[in-house]
N, C-alpha and C positions, 0 to 999 in steps of 0.2 A: 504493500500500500504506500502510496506515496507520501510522503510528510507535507502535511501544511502548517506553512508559517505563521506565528502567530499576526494579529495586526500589529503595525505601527503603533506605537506609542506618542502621541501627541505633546500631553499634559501629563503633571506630576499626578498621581492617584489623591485624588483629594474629598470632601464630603463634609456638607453642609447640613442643618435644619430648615426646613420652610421659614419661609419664600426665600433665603438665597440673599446673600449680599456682596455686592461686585464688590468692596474693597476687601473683601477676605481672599478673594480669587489668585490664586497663581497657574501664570500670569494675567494678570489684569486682562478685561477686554479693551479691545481697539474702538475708540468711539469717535475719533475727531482724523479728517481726512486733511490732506496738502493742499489740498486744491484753494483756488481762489475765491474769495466769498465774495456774493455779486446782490444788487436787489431785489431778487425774482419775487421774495415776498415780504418786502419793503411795509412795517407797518401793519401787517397782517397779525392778528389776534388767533391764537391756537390752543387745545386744548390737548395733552398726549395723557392719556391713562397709563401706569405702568412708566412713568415717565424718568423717576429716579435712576434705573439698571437698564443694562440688558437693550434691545433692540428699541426700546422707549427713550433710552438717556439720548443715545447717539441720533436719534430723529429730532428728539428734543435739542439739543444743541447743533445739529444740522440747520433745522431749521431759523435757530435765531441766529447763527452764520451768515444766514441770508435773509436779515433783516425784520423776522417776525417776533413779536412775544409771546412766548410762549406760558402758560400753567400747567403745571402736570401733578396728575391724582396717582396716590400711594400708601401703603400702609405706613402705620406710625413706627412698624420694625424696620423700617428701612430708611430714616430721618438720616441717617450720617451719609447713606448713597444720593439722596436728594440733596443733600444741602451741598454737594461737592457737584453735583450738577447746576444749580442756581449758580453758582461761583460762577462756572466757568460763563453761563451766558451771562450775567451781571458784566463781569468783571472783564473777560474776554472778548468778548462779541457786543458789550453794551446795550443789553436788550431787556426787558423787565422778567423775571419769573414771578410769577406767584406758585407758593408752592401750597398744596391743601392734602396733608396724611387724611384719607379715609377709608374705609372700607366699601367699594362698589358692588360685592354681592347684596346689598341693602336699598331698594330702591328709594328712601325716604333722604337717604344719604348721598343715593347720586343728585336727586335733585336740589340740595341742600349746597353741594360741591356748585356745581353750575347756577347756580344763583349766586356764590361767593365771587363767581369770577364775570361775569356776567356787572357784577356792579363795580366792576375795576374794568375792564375792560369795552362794557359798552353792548359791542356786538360778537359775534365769531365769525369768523372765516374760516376755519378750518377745525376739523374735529378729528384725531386717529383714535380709534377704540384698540386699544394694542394691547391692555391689562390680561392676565392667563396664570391660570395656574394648571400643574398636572402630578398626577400620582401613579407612578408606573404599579402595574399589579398585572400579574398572569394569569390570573383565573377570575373570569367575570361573577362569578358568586361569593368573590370577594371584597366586592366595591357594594361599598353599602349607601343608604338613602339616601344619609347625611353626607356623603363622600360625593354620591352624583350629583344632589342638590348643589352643593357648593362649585363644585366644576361648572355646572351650567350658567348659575347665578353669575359668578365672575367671568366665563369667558364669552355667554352667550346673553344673557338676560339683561346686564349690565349697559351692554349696546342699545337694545331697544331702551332702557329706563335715558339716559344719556344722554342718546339722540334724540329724541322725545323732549326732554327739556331743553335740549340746545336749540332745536328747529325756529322758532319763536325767536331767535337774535340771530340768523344767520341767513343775510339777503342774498338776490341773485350773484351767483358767480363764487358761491362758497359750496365747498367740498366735504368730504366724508370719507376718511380710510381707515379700513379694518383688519388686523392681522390674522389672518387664517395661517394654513400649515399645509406643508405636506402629506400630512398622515389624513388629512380631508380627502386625497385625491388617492393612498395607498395602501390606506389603510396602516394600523398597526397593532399587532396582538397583548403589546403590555399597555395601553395607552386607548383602550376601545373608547371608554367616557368624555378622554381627553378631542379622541378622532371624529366622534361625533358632533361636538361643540364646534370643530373648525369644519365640518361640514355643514353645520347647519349658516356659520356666517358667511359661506358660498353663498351659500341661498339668499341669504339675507342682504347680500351685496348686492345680488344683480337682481332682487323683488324692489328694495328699495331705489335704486338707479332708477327702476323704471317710473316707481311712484312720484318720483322729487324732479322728475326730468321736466315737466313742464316749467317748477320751478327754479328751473335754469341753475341746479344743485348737482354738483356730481358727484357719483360714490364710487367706490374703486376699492382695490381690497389687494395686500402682498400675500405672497405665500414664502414665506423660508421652509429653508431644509434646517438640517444642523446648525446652529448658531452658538457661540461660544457665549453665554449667559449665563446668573446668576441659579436659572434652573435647572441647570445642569448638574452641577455637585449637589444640588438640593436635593435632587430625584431619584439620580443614578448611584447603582456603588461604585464606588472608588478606583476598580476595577475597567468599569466601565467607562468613565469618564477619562480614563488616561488614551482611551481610544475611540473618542468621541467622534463622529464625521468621519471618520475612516474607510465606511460605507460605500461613501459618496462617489461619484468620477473622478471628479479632481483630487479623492483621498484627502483631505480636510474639512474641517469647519469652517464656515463661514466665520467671519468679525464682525460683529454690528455697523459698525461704519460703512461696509459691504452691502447691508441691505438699506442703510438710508437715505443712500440714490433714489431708489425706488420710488421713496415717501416721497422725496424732495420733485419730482418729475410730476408724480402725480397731483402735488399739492401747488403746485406752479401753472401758469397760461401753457407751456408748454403743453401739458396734458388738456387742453381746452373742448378738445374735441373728442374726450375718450370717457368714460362712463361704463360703468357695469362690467368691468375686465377686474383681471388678476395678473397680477406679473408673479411670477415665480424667480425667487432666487436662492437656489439650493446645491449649487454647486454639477450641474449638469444633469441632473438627474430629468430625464422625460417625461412630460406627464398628460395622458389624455383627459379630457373633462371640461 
């Protein structure tokens, strides 16, 4: 029998508690790119859920690179990753954060969040639903009510509470992006509860595109693959996380900074004429759907 080789080792084996916090990470994620910051959204008022870590931070300070200000909603366990984020677009980029710890599985809360910012801000232009949680488990009579409940709450329910409140301050020509996943379009057997929440904001992407399209509102929606985030060591063992992405075509993980192109095209005139898509960016992996 032929020997096969173990994977690639990436990352040092490492493991966290829920939700995960990017300054415990070795090595750190990549969240800030070389490129030249330009005005594409000059002025623009934003909201990133998940905004503190992870594919959230790096949108969020993408974005105020190129002139918006942004808010971003987060849990109160995560205050030392958000506040190193407000730094940087403060201080950096010169753009306002408002920062608001909440808990968006709670609809009384998301609306309570969007009303705080809402009276700093005025109006919205742009809303990314990106908050997610996941609990890897192999056998589906292992995930209990209170386990699904809360998955859905956060990665799905959270969107319609949010969007819902937002809609009311966000006039023609403001946007809507929502992060789905690969496991929406491939499924995945430890991650089922997880894989149906980003299936369902498929759906949810291009139902609402079509509803909000008169109102000259686009919504749009990423898809990552592997992405080197705070939920990573949170979720996986140790083991596992040292060969994270390895899967993939290109044999790595993505860096957030990698996928906040995406955001930034979509949240931009560039994307003017595009509505109810998904861009994938997962390291080449094909995907029908």
């Amino acid at each position: 029998m032929q020997k096969v080789n173990p994977k690639k080792k990436i990352f040092k084996e490492q493991s966290q508690p829920h939700p995960g916090l990017e300054f415990k990470m070795n090595p750190p994620p990549e969240f800030i790119d070389e490129s030249p910051a330009s005005n594409k959204l000059l002025n623009k008022k934003c909201i990133v859920t998940g905004g503190d870590s992870g594919i959230g931070r790096a949108v969020a300070i993408t974005f105020a690179k190129h002139g918006a200000d942004v808010a971003i909603l987060y849990l109160t366990q995560e205050e030392k990753d958000a506040q190193q984020t407000a730094l940087i677009i403060e201080d950096t980029f010169k753009r306002k954060c408002l920062l608001l710890p909440t808990d968006i599985s709670n609809e009384n809360k998301c609306i309570k969040a969007v009303s705080k910012i809402v009276k700093t801000f005025k109006q919205i232009d742009i809303l990314v639903n990106n908050a997610a949680v996941h609990y890897p488990e192999d056998d589906i009579t292992k995930i209990t009510s209170k386990r699904l409940m809360e998955t859905f709450s956060v990665n799905i329910f959270s969107m319609f509470w949010i969007t819902k409140a937002v809609l009311p301050f966000m006039k023609k020509g403001g946007n809507i992006i929502n992060t789905t996943s690969v496991t929406a379009y491939r499924g995945s057997a430890e991650l089922i509860d997880y894989s149906a929440t980003k299936g369902a904001i498929v759906s949810f992407t291009r139902s609402l595109s079509a509803n909000l399209a008169d109102k000259q509102i686009r919504v749009n929606a990423v898809s990552p693959g592997p992405i080197w985030t705070p939920l990573v060591p949170a979720s996986f063992p140790p083991e596992k996380v040292s060969t994270y992405g390895t899967e993939t075509p290109m044999k790595r993980p993505g860096q957030p900074v990698e996928v906040a192109a995406a955001y930034l095209f979509l949240a931009s005139n560039d994307a003017s004429y595009i509505s109810g898509q998904v861009i994938h960016v997962n390291g080449g992996e094909i995907i029908n759907g």
